[in-house]
VMD Tcl script that draws the C-alpha trace (Angstrom):
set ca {
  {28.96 181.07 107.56}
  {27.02 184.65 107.47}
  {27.70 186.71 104.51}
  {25.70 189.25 105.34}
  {22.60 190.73 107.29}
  {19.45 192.75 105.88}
  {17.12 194.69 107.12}
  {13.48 196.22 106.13}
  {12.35 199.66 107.79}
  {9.61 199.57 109.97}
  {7.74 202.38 108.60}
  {6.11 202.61 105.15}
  {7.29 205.29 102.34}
  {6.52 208.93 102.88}
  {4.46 210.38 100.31}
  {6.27 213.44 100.57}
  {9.91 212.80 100.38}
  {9.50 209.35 99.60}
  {11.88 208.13 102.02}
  {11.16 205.76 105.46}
  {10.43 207.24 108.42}
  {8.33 207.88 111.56}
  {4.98 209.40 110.25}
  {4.72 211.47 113.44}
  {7.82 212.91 112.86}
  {6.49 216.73 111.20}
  {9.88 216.96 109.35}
  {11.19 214.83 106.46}
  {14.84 213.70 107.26}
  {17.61 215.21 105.46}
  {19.88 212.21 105.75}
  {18.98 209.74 103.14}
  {21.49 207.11 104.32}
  {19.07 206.02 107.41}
  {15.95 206.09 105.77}
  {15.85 203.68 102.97}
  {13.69 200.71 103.03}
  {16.54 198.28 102.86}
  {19.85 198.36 104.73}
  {22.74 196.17 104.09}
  {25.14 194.44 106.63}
  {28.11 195.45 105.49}
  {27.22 197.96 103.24}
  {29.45 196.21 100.32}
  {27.01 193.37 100.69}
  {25.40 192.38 97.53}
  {22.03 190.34 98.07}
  {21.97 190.14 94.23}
  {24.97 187.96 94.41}
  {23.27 185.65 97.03}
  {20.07 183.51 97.27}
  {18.50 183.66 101.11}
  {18.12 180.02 102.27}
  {20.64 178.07 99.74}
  {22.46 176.25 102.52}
  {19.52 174.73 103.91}
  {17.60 174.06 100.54}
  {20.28 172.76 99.03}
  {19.85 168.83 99.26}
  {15.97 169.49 99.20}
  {16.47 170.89 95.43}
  {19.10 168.26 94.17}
  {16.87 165.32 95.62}
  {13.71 167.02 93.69}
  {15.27 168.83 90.77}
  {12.98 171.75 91.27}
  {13.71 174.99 92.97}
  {10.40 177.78 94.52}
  {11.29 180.90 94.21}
  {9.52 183.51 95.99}
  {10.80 186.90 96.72}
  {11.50 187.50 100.44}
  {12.92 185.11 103.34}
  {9.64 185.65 105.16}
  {7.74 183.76 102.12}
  {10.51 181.19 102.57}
  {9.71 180.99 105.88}
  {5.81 180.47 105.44}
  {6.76 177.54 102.71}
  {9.19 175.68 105.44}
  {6.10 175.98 108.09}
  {4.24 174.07 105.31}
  {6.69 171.43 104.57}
  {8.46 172.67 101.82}
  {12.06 172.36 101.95}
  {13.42 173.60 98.23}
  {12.69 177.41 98.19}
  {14.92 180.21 97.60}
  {14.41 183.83 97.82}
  {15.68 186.80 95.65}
  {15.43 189.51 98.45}
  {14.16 191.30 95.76}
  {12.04 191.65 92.61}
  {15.42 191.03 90.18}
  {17.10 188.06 89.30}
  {20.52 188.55 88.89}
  {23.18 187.55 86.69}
  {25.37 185.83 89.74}
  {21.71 184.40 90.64}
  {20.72 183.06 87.32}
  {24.49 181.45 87.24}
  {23.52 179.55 90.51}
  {20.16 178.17 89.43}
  {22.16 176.52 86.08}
  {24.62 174.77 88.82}
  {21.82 173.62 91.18}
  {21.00 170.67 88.82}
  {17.16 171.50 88.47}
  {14.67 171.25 86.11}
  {11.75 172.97 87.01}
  {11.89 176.26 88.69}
  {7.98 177.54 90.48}
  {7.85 180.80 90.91}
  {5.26 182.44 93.41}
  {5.40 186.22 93.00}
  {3.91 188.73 95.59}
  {0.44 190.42 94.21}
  {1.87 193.63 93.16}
  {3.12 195.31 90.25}
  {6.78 194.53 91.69}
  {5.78 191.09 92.05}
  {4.05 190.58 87.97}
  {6.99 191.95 86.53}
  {9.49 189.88 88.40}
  {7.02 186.57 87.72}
  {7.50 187.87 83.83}
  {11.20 188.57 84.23}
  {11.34 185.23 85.83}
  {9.76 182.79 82.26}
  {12.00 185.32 79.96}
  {14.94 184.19 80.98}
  {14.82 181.28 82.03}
  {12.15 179.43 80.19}
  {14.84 178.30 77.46}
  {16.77 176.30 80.28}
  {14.03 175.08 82.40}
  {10.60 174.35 83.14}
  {9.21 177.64 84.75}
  {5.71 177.05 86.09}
  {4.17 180.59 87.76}
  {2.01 179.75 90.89}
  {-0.50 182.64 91.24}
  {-1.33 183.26 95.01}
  {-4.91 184.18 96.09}
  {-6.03 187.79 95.51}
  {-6.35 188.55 99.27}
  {-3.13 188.03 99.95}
  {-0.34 190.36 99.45}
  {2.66 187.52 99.45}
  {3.07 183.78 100.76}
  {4.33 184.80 104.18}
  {0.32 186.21 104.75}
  {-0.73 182.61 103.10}
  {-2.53 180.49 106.00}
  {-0.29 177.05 106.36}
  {-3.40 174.81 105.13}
  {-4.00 177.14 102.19}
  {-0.70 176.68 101.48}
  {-0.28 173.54 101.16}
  {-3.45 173.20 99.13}
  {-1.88 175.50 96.58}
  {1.20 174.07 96.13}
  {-0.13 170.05 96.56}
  {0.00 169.91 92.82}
  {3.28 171.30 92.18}
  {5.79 169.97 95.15}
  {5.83 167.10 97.15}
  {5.04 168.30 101.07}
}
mol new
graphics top color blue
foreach p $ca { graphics top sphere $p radius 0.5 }
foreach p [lrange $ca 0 end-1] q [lrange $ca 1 end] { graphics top cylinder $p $q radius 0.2 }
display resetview
């Protein structure tokens, strides 16, 4: 069952118009529309109502009570290479209402949270242990400084981070 697609450009933000686009390109696009950083499939999609990777983590994070969070499917991709079965990304740095909703009905008790290292990433991690620190037990699991996120994380490195927090 696919309730939606998304997509990331492939170019970085201008630092002119601040939009995504070829940097060869000697003319900033006038069309907004096909140069955002993230596109929807279909537009009405709302990743803020979703988590990417519930179906499969599903009986992972019942059978351990604990849920990683991490921010984009790509970090959720580096944590199944490692053995870890129970993560869920955002697709975002915002937890959502709908989102917070589904974490109460998953049945857990411990939430980890691994944010990217970037501003986005603190703020989220802080947004994160306001809100739901009253419900559960919100451990933050600060990545190495050289890496950006957990999809850049080498598998072994992984795992030796997160040894002492999930069971691999």
């Amino acid at each position: 069952f696919v309730v939606g697609a998304q997509g990331r450009s492939l170019y970085k933000e201008c630092k002119k118009c601040k939009l995504f686009h070829n940097p060869d390109d000697n003319v900033c696009p006038t069309i907004i529309k096909n140069h955002v950083k993230w596109v929807n499939i279909p537009e009405r999609f709302e990743i803020s109502q979703h988590f990417y990777n519930i179906w499969s983590a599903k009986q992972y994070i019942k059978q351990s009570q604990a849920v990683v969070l991490v921010e984009g499917a790509p970090n959720v991709w580096r944590l199944e290479e490692a053995g870890i079965k129970n993560s869920l990304a955002l697709c975002g740095s915002n937890l959502s209402d709908a989102q917070q909703i589904m974490l109460e009905m998953l049945g857990i008790h411990t939430i980890y949270s691994l944010p990217d290292n970037d501003k986005a990433g603190k703020e989220w991690s802080a947004q994160i242990h306001e809100r739901l620190r009253r419900q559960f037990k919100v451990v933050t699991i600060e990545i190495p400084a050289e890496y950006n996120d957990v999809a850049e994380i080498p598998i072994h490195i992984l795992k030796e981070i997160m040894k002492g927090y999930v069971c691999l």
